[in-house]
NUVOMAR-31369 format. One record per residue (C-alpha): residue number from 1; x, y, z. Coordinates in steps of 0.001 Angstrom, whole numbers, plus 500000, padded with zeros to 6 digits. Example, Ala and Ser with C-alpha at 12.3 -4.5 7.8 and 13.67 -1.06 7.14 Angstrom:
# residues 2
1,512300,495500,507800
2,513670,498940,507140
This chain:
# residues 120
1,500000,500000,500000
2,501047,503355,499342
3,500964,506053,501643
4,500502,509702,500913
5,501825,512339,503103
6,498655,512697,505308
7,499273,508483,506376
8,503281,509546,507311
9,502411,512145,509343
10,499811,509748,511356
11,502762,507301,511729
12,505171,509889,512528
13,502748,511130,514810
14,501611,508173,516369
15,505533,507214,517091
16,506393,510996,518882
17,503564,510018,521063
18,504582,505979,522058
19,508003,507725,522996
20,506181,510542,525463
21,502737,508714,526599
22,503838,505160,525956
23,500644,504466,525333
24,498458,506049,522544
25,494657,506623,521621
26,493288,508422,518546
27,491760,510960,521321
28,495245,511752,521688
29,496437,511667,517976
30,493670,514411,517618
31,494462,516211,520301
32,498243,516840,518814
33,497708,516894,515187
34,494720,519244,515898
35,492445,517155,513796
36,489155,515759,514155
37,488449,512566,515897
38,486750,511254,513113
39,489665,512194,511252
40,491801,509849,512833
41,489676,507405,513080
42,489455,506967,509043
43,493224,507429,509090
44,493845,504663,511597
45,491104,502553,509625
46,493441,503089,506848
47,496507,502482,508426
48,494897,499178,509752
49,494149,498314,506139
50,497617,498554,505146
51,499428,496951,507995
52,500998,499600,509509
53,499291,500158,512900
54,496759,497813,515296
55,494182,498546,517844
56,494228,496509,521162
57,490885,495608,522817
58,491287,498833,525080
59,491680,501288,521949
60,495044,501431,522130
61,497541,502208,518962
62,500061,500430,517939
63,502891,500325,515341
64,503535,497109,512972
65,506881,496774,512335
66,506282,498211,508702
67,504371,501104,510561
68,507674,501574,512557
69,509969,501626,510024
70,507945,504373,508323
71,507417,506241,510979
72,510868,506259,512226
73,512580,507256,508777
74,510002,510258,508208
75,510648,511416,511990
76,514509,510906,510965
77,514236,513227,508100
78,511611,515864,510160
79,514059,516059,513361
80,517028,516923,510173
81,515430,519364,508174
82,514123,521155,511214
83,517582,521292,512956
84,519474,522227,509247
85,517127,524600,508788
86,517160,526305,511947
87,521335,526374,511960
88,520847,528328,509218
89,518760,531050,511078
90,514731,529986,510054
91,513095,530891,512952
92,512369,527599,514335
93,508224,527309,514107
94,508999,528139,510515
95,511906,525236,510064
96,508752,522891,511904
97,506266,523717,509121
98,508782,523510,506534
99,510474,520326,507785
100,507302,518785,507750
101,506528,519289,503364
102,510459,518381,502943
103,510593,515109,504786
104,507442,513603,502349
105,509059,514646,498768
106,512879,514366,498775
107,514246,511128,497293
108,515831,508230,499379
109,518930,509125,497667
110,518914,512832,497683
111,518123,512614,501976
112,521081,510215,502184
113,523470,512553,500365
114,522255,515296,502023
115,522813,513849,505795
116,526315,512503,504314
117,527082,516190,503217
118,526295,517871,506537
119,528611,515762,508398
120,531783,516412,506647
């Protein structure tokens, strides 16, 4: 299944929130993404649909390993476009939004050379 950007950002989401709730509810997704509940509900039906994220009996979220491995390279190329960005001088809510529309549309390669580049 492909995902678009929208499914990524669930993911990356989703992931941010395991590492400072441990646990995770689509109340919560909401709640951060400042989306609808419904919202994440289709989403997370989605995501289901795919593979990339279950539901325990008690609502909770969780992360396939696919779901995982997505997450965690989109959240790898937010966290470096935000901090490149901002050591340049973009005022860091700025290097946020803009991080965000980078990490979805550079190539595999281009990312790779990119993080090789900045630490020479």
């Amino acid at each position: 299944m492909k995902l678009h950007a929208s499914g990524e950002d669930y993911l990356e989401t989703i992931l941010v929130l395991q590492k400072e709730l441990n646990m995770v509810r689509s109340v919560d997704v909401a709640r951060h993404m400042g989306v609808s509940k419904p919202s994440v509900c289709v989403a997370v039906n989605t995501l289901k649909d795919g593979g990339f994220l279950t539901m325990d009996e008690d609502h909770f979220l969780h992360l396939t390993d696919g779901g995982r491995e997505v997450a965690e390279k989109i959240y790898e190329r937010h966290c470096f476009f935000t901090e490149q960005l901002i050591s340049v001088g973009v005022d860091p809510k700025t290097a946020e939004q803009d991080a965000c529309r980078m990490e979805h549309v550079i190539s595999a390669e281009s990312f790779e050379k990119m993080k090789a580049a900045s630490k020479k």
